[in-house]
N, C-alpha and C positions, 0 to 999 in steps of 0.2 A: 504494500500500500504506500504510497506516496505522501508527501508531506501535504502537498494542497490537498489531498482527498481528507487526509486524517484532516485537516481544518475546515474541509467542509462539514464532515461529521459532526465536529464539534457546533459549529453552528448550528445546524439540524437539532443536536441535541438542546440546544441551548433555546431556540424555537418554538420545538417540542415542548419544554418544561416551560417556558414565558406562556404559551398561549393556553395551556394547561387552567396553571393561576390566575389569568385573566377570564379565562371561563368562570370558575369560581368565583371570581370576584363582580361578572357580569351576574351569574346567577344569583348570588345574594343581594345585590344593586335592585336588577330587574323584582324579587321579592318585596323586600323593603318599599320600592316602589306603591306595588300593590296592597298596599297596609299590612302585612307582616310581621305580628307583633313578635316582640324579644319575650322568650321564659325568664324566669325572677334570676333564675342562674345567668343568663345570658345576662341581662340589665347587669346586674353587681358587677362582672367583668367586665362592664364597658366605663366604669365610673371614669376611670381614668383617662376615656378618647373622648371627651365632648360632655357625659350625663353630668347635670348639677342635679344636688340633691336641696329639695323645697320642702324645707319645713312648717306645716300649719299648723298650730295647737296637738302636738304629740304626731300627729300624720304627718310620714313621709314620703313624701313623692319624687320620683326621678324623671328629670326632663329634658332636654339636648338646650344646648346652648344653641342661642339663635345664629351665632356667627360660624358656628359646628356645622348645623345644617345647610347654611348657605353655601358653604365650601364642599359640604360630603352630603350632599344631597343625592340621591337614587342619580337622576338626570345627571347633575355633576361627573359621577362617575361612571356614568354610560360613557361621556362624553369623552370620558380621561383614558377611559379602555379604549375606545375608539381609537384615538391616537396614539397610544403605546402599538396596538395592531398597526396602523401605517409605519411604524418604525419599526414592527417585525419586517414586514412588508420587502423592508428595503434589503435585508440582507444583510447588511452592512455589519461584521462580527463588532465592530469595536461600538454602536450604537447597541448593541442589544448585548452586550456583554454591558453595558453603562445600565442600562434597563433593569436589568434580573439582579441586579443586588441588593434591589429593595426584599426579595426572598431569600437574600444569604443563608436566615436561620431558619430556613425551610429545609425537612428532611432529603430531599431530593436533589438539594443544591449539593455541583460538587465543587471540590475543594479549587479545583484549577480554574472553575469559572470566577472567582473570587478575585474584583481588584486589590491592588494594594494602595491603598492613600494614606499610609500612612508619611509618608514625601511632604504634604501639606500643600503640593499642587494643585489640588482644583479647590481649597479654598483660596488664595490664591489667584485664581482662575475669574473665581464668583467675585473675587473681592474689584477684580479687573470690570468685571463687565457690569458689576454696578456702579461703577464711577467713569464710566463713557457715556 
């Protein structure tokens, strides 16, 4: 097997496992959408992405932060998968090895798709392209 073949596989694999998670993440989206409520287990787990907790005389209630929703709203993240998919799209290994590290500690991720930042170059990077 050849070097380009071995690195097209990787990309494949890498494809593979992106569009995978972004299935998952369509199908909970697309849920949510459709009034889908959260179990009491689910809710507590989420205290820490968005739920504030409203207390009225002893009841308590858990609610999303309006500015939660407005950013991770069902639609929002159709919208956001939609455009990760055009960057599968492209092939491109070094955009979609960029992509798939929001699932690093996902059990499926493997070890060599892993960038290293620990360099401090693409803060760096960001810190450039917010002052142009």
């Amino acid at each position: 097997m050849t070097d380009a073949q071995d690195r097209r596989d990787v990309v494949k694999d890498m494809i593979a496992f992106a569009a995978q998670r972004l299935e998952d993440d369509w199908n909970t989206a697309e849920a949510a959408g459709h009034g889908v409520q959260l179990s009491t287990e689910e809710r507590t787990g989420h205290l820490a992405v968005g739920w504030t907790r409203l207390q009225a005389q002893g009841n308590v209630r858990l609610v999303y932060d309006v500015r939660f929703c407005r950013r991770y709203s069902p639609h929002a993240v159709l919208a956001e998968i939609d455009r990760k998919c055009r960057l599968l799209e492209s092939g491109d290994e070094a955009t979609i090895r960029v992509l798939i590290q929001e699932w690093a500690d996902h059990p499926r991720f493997k070890p060599d798709w892993r960038l290293d930042l620990s360099d401090g170059h693409l803060l760096d990077r960001l810190r450039t392209l917010r002052t142009t």
